[in-house]
N, C-alpha and C positions, 0 to 999 in steps of 0.2 A: 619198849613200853613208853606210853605217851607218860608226859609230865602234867603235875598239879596246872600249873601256870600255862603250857600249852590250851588242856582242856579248857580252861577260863577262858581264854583269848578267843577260840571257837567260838564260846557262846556267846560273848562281849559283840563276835563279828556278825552275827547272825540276829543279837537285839538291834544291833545299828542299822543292819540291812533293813529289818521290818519300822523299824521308826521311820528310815531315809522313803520308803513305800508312803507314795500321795496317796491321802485318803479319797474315800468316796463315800457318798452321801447321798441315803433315799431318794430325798430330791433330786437327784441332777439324772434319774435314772427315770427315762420314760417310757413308758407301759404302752398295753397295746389290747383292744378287747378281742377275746375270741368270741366269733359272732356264727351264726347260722345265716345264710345270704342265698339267693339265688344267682348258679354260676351256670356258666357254661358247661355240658357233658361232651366229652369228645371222646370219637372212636379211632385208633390209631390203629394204622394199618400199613403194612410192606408196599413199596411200591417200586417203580422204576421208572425212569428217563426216558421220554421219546421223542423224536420230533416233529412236529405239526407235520410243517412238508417232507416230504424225503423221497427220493425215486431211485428203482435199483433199474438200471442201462442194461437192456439186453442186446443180442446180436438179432439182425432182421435180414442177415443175407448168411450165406455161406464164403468163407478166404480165411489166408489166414495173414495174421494181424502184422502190420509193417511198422506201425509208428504207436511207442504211448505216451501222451503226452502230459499225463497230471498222475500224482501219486497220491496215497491216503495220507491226509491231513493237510490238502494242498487246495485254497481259495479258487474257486472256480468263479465265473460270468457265463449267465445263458447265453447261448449260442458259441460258446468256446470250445473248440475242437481241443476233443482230449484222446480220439483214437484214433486209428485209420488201417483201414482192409486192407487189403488188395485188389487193385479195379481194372485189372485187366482184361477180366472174364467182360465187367459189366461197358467198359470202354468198347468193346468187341461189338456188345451188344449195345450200343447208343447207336456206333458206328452202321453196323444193320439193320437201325431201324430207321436211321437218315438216307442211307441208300431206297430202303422200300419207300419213306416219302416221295424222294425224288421220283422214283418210277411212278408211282400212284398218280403225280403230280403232272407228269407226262400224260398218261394213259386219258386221265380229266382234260388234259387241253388236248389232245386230237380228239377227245369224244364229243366239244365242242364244236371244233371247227369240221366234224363230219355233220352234227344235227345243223351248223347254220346254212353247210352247203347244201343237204338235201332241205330245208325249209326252202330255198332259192329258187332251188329247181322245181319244189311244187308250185309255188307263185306261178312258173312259168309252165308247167304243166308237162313235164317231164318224167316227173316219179309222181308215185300213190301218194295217199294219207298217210299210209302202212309203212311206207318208208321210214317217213318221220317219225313215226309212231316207235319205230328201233332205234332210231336216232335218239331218241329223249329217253328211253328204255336205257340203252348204252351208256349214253352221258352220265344219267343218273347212278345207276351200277358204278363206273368211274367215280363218282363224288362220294359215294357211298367206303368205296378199296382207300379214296384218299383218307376220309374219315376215319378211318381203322386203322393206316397206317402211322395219322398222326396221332392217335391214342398208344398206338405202339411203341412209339419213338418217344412219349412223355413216359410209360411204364418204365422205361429201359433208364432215363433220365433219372427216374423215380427210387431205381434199382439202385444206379451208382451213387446219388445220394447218400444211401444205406450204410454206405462203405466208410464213412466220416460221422465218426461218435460223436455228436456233441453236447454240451449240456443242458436239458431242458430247465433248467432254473438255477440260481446262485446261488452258493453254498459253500462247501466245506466236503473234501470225497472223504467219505468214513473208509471207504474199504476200495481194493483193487482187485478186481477178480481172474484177470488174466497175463499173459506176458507176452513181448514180444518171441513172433516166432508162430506161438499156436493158433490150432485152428478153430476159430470163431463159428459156431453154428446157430440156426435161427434160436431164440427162445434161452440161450445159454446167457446168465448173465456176465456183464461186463464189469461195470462200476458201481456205486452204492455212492448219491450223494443225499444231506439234507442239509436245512436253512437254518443254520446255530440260532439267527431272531428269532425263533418262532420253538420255544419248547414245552413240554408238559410231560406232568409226574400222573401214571394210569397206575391204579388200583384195584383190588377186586373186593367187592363187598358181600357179605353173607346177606340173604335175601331179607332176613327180620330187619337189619340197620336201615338197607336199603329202602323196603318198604314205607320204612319210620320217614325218610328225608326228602322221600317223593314228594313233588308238588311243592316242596318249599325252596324257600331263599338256601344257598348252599355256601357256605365258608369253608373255608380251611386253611390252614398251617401245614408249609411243608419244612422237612428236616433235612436238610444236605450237606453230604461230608465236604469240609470244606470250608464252609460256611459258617460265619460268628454264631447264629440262632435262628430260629423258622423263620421263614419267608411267607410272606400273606401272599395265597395265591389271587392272580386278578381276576380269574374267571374260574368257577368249576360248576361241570355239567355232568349228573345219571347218565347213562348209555341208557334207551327205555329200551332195554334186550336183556336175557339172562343167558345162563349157558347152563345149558342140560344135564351137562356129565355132573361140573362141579359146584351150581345150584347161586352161583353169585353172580354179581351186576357190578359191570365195571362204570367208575368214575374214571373223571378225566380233573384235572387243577393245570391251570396255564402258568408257568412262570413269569416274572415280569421279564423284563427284556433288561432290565439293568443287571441283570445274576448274571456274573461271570462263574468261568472255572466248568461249567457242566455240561455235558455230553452224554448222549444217546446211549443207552443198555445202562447208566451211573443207577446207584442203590438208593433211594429215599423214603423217608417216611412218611405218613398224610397221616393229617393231624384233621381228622374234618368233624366240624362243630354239626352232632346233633341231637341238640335239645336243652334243657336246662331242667335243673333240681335243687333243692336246698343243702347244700353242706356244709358241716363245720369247717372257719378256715380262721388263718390266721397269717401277720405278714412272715414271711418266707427269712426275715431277719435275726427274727425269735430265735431260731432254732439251733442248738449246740450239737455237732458231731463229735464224738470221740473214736474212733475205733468202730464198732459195731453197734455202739450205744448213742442212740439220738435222742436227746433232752429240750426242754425249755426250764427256766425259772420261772414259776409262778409265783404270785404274791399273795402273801396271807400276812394272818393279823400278827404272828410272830415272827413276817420277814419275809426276805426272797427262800424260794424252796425247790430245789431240785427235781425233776419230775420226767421220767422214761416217756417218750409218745410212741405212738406208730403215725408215719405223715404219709402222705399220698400226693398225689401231682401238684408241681407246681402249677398255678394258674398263671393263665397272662397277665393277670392285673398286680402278678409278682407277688400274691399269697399264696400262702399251702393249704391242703387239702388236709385236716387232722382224720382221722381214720380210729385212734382210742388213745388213751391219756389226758385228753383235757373234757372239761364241760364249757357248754355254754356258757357267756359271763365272766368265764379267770379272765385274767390279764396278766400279761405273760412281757418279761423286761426286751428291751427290744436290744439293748446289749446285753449280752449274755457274760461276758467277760464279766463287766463293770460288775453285774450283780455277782460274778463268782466272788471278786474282790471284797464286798461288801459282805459277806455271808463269813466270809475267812475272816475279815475287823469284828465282825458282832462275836464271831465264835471267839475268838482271841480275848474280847472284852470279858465275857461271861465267865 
């Protein structure tokens, strides 16, 4: 059992407490009006990651594959060989189609020198017209087999090309699609690259929003994990297409090029302004969280006062959206503390 003289001591330490507590004063306690304003409405919406450029590398010949030379998540340079076939089939065939040159190439210069020697001898009147007439017939047939043959010999060129993956633009390889070893067929893809510069956040919009924002100027706010707070996108454009099955129209929001950290398929929000309306707001300072209970101090003729809201989106201009508890006109403590404090001294007084 506690002592007479303990209890005293308790409460002795607990007047001192409250005495040694700085006061605060109405005055030094600055207010804020709750107004009705016209704000921005925004439609938030799921989105994802993708990037401008991107190209997935297929195979354009048949072999199977002997060298790879980049992996996923590995900086690539156009024109940087990152695969290679097997080119012996098509070596075989360059080789054969340099031999038919050569003949062809033959076949044209004695078709030559048969048509100048019967032109000679007509001069001199020894053969027909008709002769020459075969003469220039042949030749030409000859210029004709060369002709084919040096198209054949660039196919074959053309062919073994094939055999050497390289990168059509600079980038970053998202993915790998094959190994060494297998067999590479036309149309199977290869590698998966895109251009990290160049990304944007794609949306799909319900046809009524959509409708709404057609033909106008287009904003937006995107959200990425990751990231301190929304990102102002620099460009966003309507796709003017819907989609049949599931009746929405996708947006496009460009990132800037200074966001780091994000990559193709990442999860984001689009935050896209459209329209405006009058709502109660108020700044975003005001507002007191306990647990599940969100308040402000209002000020009335007998004081600061306690007061339950329901609030709604922050706005960019760093107000809230009140949604019920306040009216138009309160004015509401912009620390919330100080006026706890200050409610706790008048009730104390009283």
């Amino acid at each position: 059992m506690k002592s007479p003289t303990h209890s005293l001591s308790v409460v002795a330490l607990c007047a001192f407490a409250l005495s040694a507590a700085p006061a605060v004063f109405a005055t030094e306690l600055e207010t804020a009006l709750v107004e009705r304003a016209a704000t921005g409405v925004r439609h938030v919406a799921e989105a994802v990651v993708e990037a401008v450029n991107s190209a997935t590398i297929a195979a354009q010949v048949q072999g199977r594959i002997t060298e790879v030379a980049a992996d996923a998540g590995d900086r690539v340079s156009a024109g940087q060989v990152l695969m290679r076939i097997d080119a012996s089939e098509a070596n075989q065939a360059v080789a054969g189609a340099a031999a038919s040159v050569a003949q062809a190439q033959a076949t044209y210069v004695n078709a030559q020198a048969e048509w100048r020697r019967n032109v000679s001898l007509k001069e001199k009147g020894f053969v027909s017209q008709a002769v020459v007439d075969q003469a220039v017939a042949a030749m030409n047939v000859a210029a004709a087999g060369l002709t084919a043959a040096k198209a054949g010999r660039g196919q074959a060129a053309t062919v073994r090309d094939f055999t050497r993956i390289s990168a059509p633009i600079s980038g970053v390889v998202a993915e790998r699609h094959a190994e060494v070893g297998e067999m590479a067929q036309p149309g199977r893809p290869l590698l998966t690259l895109y251009d990290p510069r160049q990304l944007r956040v794609v949306a799909q919009l319900p046809q009524s929003v959509a409708q709404g924002v057609s033909g106008m100027p287009l904003a937006a706010d995107i959200v990425l994990i990751g990231q301190a707070g929304p990102v102002a996108a620099t460009a966003v454009m309507l796709v003017p297409s819907a989609d049949p099955k599931t009746h929405t129209m996708e947006v496009r929001a460009v990132l800037p090029a200074t966001v780091a950290g994000v990559v193709p398929g990442q999860f984001a929000r689009l935050m896209l302004q459209v329209g405006t309306a009058p709502r109660l707001t108020m700044p975003a300072a005001a507002v007191l969280r306990r647990g599940e209970v969100t308040a402000v101090y209002v000020q009335t003729d007998a004081g600061f006062r306690l007061r339950q809201i329901r609030p709604g989106e922050v706005l960019p201009d760093g107000r809230i959206e009140i949604l019920a508890g306040l009216n138009e006109g309160d004015r509401v403590a912009l620390d919330p503390i100080k006026a706890s404090l200050l409610r706790q001294q008048n009730a104390s007084q009283q």
